[in-house]
N, C-alpha and C positions, 0 to 999 in steps of 0.2 A: 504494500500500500504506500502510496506515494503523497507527502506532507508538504504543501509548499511553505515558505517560508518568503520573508520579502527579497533578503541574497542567495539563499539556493535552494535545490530540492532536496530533501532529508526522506531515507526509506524509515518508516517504520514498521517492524516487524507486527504482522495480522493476527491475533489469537489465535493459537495454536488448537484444532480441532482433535478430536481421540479418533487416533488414525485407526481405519477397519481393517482385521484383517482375514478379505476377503475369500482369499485362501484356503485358508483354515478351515473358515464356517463353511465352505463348500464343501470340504472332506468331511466335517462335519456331518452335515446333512446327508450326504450321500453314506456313512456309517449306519447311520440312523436309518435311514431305508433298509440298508441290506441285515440290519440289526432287525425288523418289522419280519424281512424277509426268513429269516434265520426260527426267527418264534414260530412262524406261520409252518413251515416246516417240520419243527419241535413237535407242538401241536395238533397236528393237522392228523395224528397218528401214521404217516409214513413212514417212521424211523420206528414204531412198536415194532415188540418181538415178532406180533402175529402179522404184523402189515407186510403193505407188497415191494418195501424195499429185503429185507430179510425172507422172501417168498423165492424171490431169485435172484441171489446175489449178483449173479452173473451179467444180468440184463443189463443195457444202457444206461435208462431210465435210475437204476440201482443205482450202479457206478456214479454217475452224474449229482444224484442227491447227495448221496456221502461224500465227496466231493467236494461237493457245493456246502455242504454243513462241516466239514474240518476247515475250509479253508475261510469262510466268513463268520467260523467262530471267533476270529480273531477284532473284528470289527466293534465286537462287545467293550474290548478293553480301549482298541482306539478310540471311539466312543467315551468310556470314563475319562480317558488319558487327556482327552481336547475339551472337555466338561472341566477337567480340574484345573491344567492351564488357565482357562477364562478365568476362572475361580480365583485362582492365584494372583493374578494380575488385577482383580476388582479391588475397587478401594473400601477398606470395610471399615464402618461407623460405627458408633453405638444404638443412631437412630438403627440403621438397618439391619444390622446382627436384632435385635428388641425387635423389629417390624418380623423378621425371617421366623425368628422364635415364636413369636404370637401365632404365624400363619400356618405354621408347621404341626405348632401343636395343638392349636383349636380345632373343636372337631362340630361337624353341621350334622343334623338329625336328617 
C-alpha cells in the first residue's frame, strides 16, 4: 500500500492476513472422503467372515476391496495427523478452551 506524503512516496506494509493453506485442506478433504469411503466398506459387511469378499478370495472384486481397505486405512491417521496440525497452530484462549468445554460437554435431550 502506497502512503503519499508531501516529499515522497512511503510503502507501508498492508495487514498481514492468516495465510490459507490451501494445500493441506485439500488433502485434507480428500482423507476425509476416502476415510467415509473406508467405513462404508467396514460396514457394508463385505469384509465379514461370511460375506462375498472371504466367499472367494481369489476373485477381482476380492483382491480389489482388501486392497483398497489396507491401503486407505492409512488415511484414518493422515486424517488425525492434518486435524492436529491445525490444532496446533490455533491460537488458544481462555475464552475459547471455556467456549470448546461448554460445547463438548453439554448435552441436548
Amino acid at each position: 500500500m502506497l502512503k503519499r506524503s508531501k516529499n515522497a512516496v512511503e510503502t507501508v506494509a498492508a495487514p498481514s492476513k492468516k495465510e490459507r493453506e490451501s494445500g493441506i485442506e485439500l488433502f485434507r478433504i480428500i482423507a476425509v472422503l476416502i476415510f467415509i469411503a473406508v467405513h462404508y466398506v467396514i460396514n457394508s459387511g463385505l469384509l465379514a467372515p461370511d460375506g462375498p469378499v472371504y466367499a472367494d478370495p481369489l476373485s477381482w472384486r476380492s483382491i480389489y476391496l482388501l486392497e483398497f481397505y489396507s491401503v486407505t486405512k492409512a488415511c484414518v491417521n493422515v486424517f488425525v495427523m492434518i486435524t492436529a496440525y491445525f490444532m496446533c497452530k490455533a491460537k488458544i484462549t481462555q475464552k475459547n478452551s471455556l467456549n470448546y468445554s461448554l460445547k463438548s460437554f453439554s448435552t441436548k435431550p
